[in-house]
TIBA-35185 format. One line per 4 residues: their letters; for each residue x, y, z of N, C-alpha, C. Coordinates in steps of 0.1 Angstrom, whole numbers, plus 5000, padded with zeros to 4 digits. Example, Ala and Ser with C-alpha at 12.3 -4.5 7.8 and 13.67 -1.06 7.14 Angstrom:
<nodes>
as	5132 4943 5078 5123 4955 5078 5132 4967 5078 ~ 5128 4978 5071 5137 4989 5071 5129 5000 5079
</nodes>
This chain:
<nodes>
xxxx	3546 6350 9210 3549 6357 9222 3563 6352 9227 ~ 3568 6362 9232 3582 6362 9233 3587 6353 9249 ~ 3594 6347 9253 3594 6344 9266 3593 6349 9276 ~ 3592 6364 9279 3589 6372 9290 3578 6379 9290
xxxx	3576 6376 9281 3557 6378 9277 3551 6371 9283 ~ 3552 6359 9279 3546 6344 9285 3544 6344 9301 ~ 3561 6345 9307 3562 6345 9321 3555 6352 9330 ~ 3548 6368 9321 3548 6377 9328 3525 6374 9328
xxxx	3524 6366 9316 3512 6365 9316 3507 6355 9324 ~ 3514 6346 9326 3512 6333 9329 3513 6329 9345 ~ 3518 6343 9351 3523 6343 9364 3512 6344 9375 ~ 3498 6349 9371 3489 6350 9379 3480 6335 9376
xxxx	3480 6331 9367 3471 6321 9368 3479 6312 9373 ~ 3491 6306 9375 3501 6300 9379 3498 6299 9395 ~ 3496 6313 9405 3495 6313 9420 3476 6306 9414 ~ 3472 6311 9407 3454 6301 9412 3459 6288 9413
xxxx	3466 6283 9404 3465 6268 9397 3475 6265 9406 ~ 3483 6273 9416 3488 6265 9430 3480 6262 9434 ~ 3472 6273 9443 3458 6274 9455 3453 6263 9451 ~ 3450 6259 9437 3438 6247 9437 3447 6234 9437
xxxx	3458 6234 9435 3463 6216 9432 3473 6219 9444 ~ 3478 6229 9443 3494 6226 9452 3506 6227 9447 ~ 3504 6231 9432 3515 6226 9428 3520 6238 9416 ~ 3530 6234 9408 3528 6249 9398 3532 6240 9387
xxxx	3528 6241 9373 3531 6230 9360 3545 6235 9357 ~ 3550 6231 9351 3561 6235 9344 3562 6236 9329 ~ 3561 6244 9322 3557 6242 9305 3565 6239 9300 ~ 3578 6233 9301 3587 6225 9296 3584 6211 9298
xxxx	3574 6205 9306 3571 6190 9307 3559 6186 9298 ~ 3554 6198 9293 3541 6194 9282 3543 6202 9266 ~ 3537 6193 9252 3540 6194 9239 3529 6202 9237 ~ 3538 6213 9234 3531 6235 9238 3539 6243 9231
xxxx	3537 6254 9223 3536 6269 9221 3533 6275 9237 ~ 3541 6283 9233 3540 6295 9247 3523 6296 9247 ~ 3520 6300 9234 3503 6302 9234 3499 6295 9235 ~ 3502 6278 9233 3492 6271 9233 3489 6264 9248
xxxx	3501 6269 9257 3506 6262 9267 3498 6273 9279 ~ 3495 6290 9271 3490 6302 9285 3475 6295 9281 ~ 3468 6292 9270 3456 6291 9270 3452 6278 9275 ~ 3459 6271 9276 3456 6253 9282 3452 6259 9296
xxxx	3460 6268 9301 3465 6272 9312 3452 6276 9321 ~ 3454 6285 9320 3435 6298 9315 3427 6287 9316 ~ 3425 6275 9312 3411 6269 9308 3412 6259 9322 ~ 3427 6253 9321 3424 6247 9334 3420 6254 9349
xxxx	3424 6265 9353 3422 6274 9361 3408 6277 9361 ~ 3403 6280 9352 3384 6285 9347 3376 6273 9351 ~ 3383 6261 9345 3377 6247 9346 3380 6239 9362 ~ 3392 6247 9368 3393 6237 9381 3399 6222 9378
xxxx	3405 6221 9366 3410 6212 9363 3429 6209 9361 ~ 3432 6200 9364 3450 6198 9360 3448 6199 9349 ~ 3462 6201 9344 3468 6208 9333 3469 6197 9320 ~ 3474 6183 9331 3477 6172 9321 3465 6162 9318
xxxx	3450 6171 9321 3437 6168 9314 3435 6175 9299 ~ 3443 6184 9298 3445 6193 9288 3452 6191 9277 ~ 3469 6194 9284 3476 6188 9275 3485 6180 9275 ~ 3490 6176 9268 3500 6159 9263 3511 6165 9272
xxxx	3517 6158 9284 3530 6161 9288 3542 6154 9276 ~ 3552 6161 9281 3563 6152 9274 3569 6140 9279 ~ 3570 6126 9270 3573 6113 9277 3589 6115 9278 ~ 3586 6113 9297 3601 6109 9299 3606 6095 9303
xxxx	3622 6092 9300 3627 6080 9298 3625 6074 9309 ~ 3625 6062 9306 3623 6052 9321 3631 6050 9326 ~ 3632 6057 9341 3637 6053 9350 3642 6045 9356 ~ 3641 6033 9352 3639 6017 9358 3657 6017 9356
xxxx	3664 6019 9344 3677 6020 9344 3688 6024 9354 ~ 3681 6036 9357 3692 6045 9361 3688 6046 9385 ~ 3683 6037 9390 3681 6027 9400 3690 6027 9405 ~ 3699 6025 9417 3708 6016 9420 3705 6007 9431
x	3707 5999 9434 3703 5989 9448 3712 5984 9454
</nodes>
């Protein structure tokens, strides 16, 4: 699926999976296919569950560096 496919599919379950958490995922923070990332999606929304019960976010670098005090 193409990227405006995705966006255009992915857009309603996106406003549920606000209503229930508050929040909206971002599918560039989790290791996803467009498809693997609308069906994770889908399930958490059916399931009432977050996203990163589902699937593996992407590890970002530690912060501890970049700090100032």
């Amino acid at each position: 699926m193409n990227r405006l496919e995705f966006l255009k599919k992915c857009q309603p379950y996106n406003k549920m999976y606000h209503e229930f958490f508050g929040e909206i995922p971002i599918h560039t923070e989790y290791v996803a296919t467009y498809d693997e990332y609308y069906l994770a999606l889908q399930k958490a929304v059916m399931e009432k569950v977050k996203l990163d019960t589902i699937l593996e976010k992407i590890e970002k670098p530690d912060e501890e560096g970049a700090k100032y005090n």
